[in-house]
N, CA and C atoms as a LAMMPS dump frame, in Angstrom:
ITEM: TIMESTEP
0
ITEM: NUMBER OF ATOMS
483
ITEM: BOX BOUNDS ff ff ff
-5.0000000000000000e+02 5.0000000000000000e+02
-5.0000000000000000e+02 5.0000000000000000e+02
-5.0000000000000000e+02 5.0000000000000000e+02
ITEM: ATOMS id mol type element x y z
1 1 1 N 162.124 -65.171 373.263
2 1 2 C 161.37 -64.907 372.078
3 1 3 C 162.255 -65.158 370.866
4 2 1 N 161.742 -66.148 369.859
5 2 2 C 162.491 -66.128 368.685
6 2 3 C 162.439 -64.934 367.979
7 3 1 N 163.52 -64.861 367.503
8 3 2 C 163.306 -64.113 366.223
9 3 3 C 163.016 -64.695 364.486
10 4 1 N 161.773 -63.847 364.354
11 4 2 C 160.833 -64.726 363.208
12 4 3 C 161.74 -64.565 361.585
13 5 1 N 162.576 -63.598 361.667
14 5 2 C 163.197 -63.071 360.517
15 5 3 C 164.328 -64.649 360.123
16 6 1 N 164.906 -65.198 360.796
17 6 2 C 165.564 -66.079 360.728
18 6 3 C 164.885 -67.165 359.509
19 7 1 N 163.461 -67.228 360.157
20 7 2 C 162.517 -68.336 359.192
21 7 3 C 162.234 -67.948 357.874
22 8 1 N 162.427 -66.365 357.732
23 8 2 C 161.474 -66.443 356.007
24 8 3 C 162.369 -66.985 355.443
25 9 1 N 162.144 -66.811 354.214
26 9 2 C 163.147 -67.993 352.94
27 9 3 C 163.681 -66.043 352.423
28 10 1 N 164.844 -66.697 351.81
29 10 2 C 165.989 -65.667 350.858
30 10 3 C 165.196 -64.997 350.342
31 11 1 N 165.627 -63.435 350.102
32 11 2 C 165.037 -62.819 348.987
33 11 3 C 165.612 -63.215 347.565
34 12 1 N 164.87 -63.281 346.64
35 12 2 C 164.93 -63.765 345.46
36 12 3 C 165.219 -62.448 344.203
37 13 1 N 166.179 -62.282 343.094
38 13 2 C 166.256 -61.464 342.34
39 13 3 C 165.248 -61.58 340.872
40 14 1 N 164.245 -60.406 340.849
41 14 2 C 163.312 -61.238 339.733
42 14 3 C 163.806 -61.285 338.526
43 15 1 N 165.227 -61.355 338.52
44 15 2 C 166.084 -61.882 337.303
45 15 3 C 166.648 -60.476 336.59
46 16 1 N 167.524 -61.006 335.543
47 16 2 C 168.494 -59.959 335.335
48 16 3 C 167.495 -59.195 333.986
49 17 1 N 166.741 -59.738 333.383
50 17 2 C 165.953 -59.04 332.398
51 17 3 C 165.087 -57.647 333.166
52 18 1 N 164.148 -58.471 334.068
53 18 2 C 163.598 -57.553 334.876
54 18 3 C 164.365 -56.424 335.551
55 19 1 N 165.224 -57.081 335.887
56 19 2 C 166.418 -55.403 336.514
57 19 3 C 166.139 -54.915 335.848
58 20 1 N 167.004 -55.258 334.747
59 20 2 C 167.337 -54.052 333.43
60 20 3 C 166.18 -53.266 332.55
61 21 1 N 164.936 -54.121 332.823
62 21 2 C 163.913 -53.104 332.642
63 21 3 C 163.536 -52.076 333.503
64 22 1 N 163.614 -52.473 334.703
65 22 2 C 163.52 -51.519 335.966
66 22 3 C 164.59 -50.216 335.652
67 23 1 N 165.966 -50.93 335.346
68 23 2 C 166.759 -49.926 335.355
69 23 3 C 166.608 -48.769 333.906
70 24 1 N 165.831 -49.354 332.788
71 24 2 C 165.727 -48.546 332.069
72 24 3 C 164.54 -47.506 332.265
73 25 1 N 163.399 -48.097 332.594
74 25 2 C 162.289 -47.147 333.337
75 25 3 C 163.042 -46.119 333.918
76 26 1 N 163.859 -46.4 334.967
77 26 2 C 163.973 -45.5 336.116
78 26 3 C 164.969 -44.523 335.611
79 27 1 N 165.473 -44.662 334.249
80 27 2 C 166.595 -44.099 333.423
81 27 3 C 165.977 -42.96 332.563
82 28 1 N 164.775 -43.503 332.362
83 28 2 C 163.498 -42.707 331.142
84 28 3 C 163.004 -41.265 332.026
85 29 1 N 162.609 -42.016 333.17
86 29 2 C 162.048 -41.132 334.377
87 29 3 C 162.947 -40 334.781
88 30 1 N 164.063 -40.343 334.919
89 30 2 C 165.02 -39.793 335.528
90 30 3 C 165.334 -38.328 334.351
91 31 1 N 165.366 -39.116 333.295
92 31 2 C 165.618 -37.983 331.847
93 31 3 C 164.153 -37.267 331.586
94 32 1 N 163.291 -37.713 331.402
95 32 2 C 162.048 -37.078 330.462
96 32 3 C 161.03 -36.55 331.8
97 33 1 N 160.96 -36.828 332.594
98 33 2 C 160.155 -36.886 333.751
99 33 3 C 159.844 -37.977 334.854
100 34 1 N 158.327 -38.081 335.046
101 34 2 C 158.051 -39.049 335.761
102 34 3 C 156.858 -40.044 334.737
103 35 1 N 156.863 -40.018 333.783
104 35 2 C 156.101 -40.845 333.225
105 35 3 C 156.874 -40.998 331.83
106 36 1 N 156.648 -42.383 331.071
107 36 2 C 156.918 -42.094 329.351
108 36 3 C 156.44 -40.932 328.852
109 37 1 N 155.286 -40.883 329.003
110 37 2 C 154.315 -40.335 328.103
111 37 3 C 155.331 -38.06 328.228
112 38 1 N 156.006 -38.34 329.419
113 38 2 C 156.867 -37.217 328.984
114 38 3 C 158.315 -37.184 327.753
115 39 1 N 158.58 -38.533 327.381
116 39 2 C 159.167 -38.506 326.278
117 39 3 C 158.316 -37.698 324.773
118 40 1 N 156.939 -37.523 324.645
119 40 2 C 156.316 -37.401 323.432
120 40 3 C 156.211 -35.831 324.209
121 41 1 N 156.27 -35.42 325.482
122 41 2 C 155.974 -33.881 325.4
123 41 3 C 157.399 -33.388 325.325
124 42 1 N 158.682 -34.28 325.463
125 42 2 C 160.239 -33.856 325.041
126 42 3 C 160.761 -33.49 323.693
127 43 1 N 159.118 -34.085 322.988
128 43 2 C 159.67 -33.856 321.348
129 43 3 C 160.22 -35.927 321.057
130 44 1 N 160.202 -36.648 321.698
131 44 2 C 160.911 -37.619 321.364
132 44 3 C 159.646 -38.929 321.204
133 45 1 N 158.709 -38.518 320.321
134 45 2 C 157.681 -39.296 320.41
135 45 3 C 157.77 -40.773 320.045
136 46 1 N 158.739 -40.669 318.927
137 46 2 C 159.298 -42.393 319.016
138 46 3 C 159.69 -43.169 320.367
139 47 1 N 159.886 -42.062 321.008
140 47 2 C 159.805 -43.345 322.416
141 47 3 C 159.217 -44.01 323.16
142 48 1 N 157.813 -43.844 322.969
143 48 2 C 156.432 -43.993 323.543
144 48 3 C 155.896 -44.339 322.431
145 49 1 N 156.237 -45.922 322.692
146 49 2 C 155.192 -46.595 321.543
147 49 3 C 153.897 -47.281 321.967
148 50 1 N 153.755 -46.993 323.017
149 50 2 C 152.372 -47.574 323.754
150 50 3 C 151.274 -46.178 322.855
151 51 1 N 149.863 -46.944 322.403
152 51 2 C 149.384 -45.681 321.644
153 51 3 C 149.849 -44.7 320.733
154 52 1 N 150.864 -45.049 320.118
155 52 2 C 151.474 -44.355 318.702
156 52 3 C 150.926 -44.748 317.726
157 53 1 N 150.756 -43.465 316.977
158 53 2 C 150.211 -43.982 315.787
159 53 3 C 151.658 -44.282 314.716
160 54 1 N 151.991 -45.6 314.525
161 54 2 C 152.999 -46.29 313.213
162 54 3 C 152.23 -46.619 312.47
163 55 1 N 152.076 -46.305 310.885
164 55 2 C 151.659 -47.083 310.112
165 55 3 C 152.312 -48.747 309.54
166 56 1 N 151.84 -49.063 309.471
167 56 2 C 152.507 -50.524 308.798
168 56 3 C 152.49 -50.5 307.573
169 57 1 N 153.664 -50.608 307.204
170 57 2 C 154.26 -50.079 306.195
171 57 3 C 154.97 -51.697 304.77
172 58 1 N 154.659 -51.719 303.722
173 58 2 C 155.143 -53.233 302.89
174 58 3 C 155.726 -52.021 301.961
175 59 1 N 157.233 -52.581 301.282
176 59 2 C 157.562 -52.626 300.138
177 59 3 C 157.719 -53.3 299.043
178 60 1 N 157.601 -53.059 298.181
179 60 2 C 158.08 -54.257 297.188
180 60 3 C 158.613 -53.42 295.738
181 61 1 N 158.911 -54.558 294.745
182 61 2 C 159.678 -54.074 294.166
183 61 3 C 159.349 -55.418 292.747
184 62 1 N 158.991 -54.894 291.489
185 62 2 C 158.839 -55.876 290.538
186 62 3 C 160.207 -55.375 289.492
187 63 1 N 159.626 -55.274 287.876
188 63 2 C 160.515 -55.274 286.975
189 63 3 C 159.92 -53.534 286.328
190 64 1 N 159.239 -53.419 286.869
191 64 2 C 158.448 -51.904 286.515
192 64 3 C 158.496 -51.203 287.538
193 65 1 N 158.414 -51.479 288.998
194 65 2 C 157.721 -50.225 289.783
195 65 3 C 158.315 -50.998 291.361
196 66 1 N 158.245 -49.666 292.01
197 66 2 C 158.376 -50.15 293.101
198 66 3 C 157.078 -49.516 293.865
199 67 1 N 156.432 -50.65 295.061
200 67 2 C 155.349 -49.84 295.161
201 67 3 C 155.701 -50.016 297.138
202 68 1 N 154.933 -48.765 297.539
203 68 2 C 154.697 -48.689 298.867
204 68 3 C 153.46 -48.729 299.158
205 69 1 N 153.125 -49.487 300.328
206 69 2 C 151.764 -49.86 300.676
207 69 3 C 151.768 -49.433 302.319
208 70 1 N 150.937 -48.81 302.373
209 70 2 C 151.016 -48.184 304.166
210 70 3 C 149.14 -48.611 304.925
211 71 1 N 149.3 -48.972 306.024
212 71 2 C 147.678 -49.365 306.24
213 71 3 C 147.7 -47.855 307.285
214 72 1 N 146.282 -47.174 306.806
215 72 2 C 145.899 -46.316 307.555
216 72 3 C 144.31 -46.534 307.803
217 73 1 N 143.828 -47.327 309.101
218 73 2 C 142.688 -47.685 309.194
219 73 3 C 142.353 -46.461 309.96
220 74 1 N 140.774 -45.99 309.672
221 74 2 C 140.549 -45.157 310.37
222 74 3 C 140.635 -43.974 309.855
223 75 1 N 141.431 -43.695 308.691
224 75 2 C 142.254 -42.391 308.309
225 75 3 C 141.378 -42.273 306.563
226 76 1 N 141.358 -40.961 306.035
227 76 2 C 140.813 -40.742 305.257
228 76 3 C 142.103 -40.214 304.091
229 77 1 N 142.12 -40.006 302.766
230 77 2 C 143.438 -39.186 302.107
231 77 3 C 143.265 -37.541 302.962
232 78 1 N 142.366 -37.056 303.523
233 78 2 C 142.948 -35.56 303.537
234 78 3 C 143.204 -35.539 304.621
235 79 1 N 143.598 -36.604 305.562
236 79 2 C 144.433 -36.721 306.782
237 79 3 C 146.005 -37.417 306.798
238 80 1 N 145.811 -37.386 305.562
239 80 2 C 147.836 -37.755 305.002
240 80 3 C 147.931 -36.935 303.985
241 81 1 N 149.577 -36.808 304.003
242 81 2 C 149.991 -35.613 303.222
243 81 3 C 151.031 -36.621 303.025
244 82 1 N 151.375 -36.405 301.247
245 82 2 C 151.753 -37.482 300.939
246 82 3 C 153.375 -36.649 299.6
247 83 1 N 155.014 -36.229 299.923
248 83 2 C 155.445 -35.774 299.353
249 83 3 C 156.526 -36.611 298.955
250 84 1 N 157.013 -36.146 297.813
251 84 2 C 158.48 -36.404 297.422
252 84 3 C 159.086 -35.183 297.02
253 85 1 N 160.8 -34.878 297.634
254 85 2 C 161.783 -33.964 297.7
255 85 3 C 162.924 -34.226 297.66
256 86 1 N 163.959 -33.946 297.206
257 86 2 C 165.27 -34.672 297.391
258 86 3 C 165.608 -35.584 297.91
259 87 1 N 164.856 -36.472 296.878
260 87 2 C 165.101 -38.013 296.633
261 87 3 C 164.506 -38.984 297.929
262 88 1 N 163.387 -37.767 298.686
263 88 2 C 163.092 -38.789 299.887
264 88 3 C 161.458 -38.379 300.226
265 89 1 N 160.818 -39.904 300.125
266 89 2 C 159.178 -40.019 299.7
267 89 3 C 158.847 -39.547 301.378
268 90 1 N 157.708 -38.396 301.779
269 90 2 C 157.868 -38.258 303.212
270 90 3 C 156.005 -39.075 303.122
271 91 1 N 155.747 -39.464 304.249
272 91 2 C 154.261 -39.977 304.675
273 91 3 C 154.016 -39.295 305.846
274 92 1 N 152.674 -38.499 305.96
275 92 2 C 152.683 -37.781 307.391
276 92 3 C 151.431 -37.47 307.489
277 93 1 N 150.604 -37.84 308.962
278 93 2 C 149.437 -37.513 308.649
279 93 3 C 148.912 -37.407 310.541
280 94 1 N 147.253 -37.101 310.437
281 94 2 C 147.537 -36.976 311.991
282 94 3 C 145.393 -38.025 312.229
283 95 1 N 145.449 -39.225 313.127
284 95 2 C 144.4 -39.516 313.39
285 95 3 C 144.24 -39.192 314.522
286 96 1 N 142.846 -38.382 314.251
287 96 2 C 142.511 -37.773 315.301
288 96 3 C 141.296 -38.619 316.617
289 97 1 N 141.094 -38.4 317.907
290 97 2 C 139.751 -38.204 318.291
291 97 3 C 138.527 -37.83 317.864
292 98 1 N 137.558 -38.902 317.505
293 98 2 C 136.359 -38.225 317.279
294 98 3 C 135.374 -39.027 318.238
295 99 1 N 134.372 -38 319.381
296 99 2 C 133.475 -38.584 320.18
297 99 3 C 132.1 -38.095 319.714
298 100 1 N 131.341 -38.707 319.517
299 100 2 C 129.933 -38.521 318.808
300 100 3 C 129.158 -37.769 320.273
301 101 1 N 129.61 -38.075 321.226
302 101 2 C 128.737 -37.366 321.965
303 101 3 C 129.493 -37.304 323.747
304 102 1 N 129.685 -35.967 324.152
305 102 2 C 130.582 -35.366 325.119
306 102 3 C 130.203 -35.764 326.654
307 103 1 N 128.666 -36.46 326.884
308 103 2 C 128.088 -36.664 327.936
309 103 3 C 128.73 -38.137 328.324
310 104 1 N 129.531 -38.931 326.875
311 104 2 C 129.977 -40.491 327.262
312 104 3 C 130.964 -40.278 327.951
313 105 1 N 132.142 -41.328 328.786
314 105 2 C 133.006 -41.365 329.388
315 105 3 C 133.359 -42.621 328.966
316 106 1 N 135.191 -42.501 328.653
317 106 2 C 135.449 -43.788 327.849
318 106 3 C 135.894 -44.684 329.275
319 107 1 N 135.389 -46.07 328.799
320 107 2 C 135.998 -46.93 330.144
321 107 3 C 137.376 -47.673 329.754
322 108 1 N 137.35 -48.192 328.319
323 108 2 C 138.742 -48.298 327.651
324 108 3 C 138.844 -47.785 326.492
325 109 1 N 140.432 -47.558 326.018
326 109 2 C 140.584 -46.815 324.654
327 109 3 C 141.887 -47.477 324.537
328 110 1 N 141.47 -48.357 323.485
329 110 2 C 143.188 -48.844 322.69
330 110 3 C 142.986 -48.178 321.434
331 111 1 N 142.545 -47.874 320.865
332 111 2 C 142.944 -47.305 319.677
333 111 3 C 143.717 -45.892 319.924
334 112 1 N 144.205 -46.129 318.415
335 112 2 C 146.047 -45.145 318.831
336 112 3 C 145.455 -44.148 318.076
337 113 1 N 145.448 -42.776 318.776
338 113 2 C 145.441 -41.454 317.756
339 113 3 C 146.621 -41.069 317.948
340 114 1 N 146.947 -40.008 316.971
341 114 2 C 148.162 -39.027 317.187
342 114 3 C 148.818 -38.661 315.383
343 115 1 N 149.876 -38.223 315.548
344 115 2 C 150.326 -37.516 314.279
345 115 3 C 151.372 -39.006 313.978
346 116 1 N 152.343 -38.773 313.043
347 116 2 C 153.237 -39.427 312.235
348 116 3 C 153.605 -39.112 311.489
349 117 1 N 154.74 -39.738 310.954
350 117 2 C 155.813 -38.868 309.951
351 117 3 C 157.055 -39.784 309.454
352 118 1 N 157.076 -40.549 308.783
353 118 2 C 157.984 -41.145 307.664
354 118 3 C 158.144 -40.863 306.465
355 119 1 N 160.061 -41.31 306.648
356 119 2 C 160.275 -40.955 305.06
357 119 3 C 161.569 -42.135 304.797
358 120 1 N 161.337 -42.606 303.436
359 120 2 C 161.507 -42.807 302.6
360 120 3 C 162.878 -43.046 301.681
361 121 1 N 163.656 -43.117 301.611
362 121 2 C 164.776 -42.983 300.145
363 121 3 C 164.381 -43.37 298.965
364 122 1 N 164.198 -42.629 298.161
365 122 2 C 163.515 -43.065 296.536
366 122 3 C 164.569 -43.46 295.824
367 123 1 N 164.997 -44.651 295.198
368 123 2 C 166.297 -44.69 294.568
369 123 3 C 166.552 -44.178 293.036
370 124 1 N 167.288 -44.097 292.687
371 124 2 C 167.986 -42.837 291.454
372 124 3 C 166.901 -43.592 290.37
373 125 1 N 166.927 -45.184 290.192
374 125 2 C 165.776 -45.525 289.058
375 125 3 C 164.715 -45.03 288.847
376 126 1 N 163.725 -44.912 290.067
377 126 2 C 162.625 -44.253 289.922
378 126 3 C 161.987 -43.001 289.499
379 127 1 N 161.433 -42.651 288.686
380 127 2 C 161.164 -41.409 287.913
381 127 3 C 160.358 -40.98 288.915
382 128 1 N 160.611 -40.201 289.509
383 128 2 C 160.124 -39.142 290.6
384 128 3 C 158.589 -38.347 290.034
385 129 1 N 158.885 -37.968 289.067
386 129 2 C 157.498 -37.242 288.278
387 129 3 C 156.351 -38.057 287.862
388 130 1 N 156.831 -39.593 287.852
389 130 2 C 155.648 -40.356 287.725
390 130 3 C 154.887 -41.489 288.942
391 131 1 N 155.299 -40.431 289.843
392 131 2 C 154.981 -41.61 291.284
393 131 3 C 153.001 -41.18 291.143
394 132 1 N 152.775 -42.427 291.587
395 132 2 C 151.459 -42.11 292.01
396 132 3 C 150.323 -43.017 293.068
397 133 1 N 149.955 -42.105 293.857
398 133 2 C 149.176 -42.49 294.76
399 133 3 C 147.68 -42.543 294.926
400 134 1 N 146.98 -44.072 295.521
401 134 2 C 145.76 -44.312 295.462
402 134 3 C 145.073 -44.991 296.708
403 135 1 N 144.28 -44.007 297.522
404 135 2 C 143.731 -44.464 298.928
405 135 3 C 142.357 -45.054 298.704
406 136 1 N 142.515 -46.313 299.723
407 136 2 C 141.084 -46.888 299.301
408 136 3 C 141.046 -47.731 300.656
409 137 1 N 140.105 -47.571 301.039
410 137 2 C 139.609 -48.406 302.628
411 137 3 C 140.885 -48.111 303.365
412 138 1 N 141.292 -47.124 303.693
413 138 2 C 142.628 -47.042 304.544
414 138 3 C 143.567 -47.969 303.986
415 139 1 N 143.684 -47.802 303.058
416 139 2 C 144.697 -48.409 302.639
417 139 3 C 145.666 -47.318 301.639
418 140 1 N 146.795 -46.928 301.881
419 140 2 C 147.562 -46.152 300.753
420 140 3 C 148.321 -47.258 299.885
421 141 1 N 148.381 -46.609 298.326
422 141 2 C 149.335 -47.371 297.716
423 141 3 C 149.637 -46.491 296.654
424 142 1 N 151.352 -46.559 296.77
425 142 2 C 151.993 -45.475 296.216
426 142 3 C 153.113 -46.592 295.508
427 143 1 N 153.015 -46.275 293.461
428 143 2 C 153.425 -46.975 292.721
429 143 3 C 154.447 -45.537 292.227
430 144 1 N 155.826 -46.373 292.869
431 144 2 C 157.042 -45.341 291.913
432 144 3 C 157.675 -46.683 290.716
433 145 1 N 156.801 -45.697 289.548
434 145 2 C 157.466 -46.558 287.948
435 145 3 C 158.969 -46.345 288.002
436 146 1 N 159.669 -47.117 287.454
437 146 2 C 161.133 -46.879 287.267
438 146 3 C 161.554 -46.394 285.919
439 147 1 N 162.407 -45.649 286.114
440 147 2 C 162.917 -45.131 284.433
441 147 3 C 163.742 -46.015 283.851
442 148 1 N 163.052 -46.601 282.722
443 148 2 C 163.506 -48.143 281.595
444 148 3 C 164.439 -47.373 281.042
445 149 1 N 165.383 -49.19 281.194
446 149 2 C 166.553 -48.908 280.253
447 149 3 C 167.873 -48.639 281.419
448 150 1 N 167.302 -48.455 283.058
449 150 2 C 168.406 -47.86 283.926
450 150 3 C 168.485 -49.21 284.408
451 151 1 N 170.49 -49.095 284.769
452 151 2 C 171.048 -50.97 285.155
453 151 3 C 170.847 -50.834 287.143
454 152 1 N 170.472 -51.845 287.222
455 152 2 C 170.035 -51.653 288.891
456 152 3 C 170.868 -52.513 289.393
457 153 1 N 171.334 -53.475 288.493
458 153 2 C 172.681 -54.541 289.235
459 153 3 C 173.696 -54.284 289.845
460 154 1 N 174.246 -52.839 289.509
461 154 2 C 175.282 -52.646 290.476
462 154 3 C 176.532 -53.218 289.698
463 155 1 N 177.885 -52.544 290.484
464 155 2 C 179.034 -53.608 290.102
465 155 3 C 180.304 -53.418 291.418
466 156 1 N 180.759 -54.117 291.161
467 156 2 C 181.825 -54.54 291.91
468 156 3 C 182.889 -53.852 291.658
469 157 1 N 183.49 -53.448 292.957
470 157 2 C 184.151 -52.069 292.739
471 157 3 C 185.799 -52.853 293.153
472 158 1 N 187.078 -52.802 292.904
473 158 2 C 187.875 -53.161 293.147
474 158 3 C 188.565 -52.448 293.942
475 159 1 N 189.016 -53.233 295.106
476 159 2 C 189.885 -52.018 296.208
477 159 3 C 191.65 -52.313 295.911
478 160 1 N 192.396 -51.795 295.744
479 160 2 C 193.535 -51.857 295.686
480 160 3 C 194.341 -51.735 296.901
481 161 1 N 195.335 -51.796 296.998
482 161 2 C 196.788 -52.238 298.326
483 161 3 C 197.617 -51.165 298.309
């Protein structure tokens, strides 16, 4: 009787990327539990970005103002809370679940609920007392005016020997 093991072909490595994803899974598991989704009950919700709610977030910056623009689809203003505190703009808000009726059963759900929480560095130009914010179609936009007359160029600092 042959032996049939002789005939299969080599086992094959599904490459070194794939390890190392394997090996980080099994690294996650090993720390938080047996699933990601125990990183967000560890307190470490940035780690579980499958279904997180991130806003997408633009800055910019003219000769007057610097403005922040955050997309919150879905989200209304009295579901963000919107502060500035020692010198750092916070964004935080929570989209929730809403089912119109308890008898449905969802068959898929990509849309991301959950809380969030960013912040900010406001830089020394910006007049803090005149920031202001305006929500419209899920859209936030938060214009910090700068206090005229302040030099934003910076200078060049000389290091000595």
């Amino acid at each position: 009787m042959a032996d049939t093991k002789q005939n299969l072909p080599a086992k094959r490595s599904s490459g070194v990327f794939d390890d190392f994803r394997k090996e980080m899974d099994n690294m996650m598991e090993r720390f938080f539990g047996d699933t990601p989704t125990a990183a967000v009950k560890a307190g470490f919700p940035s780690l579980m970005t499958a279904g997180a709610v991130r806003p997408a977030i633009d800055i910019t910056e003219n000769d007057k103002a610097i403005t922040l623009t955050a997309e919150l689809p879905g989200m209304s203003e009295d579901d963000v809370d919107l502060t500035v505190a020692d010198g750092m703009l916070t964004l935080k808000g929570e989209k929730t679940v809403s089912h119109e009726s308890k008898d449905d059963d969802s068959i898929v759900v990509e849309r991301n609920y959950g809380s969030f929480y960013r912040s900010f560095p406001v830089p020394n130009r910006v007049d803090q007392d005149a920031i202001d914010a305006k929500f419209e179609n899920g859209v936030l936009n938060v214009v910090m005016p700068k206090i005229p007359g302040q030099d934003t160029k910076g200078r060049k600092i000389k290091i000595d020997t």
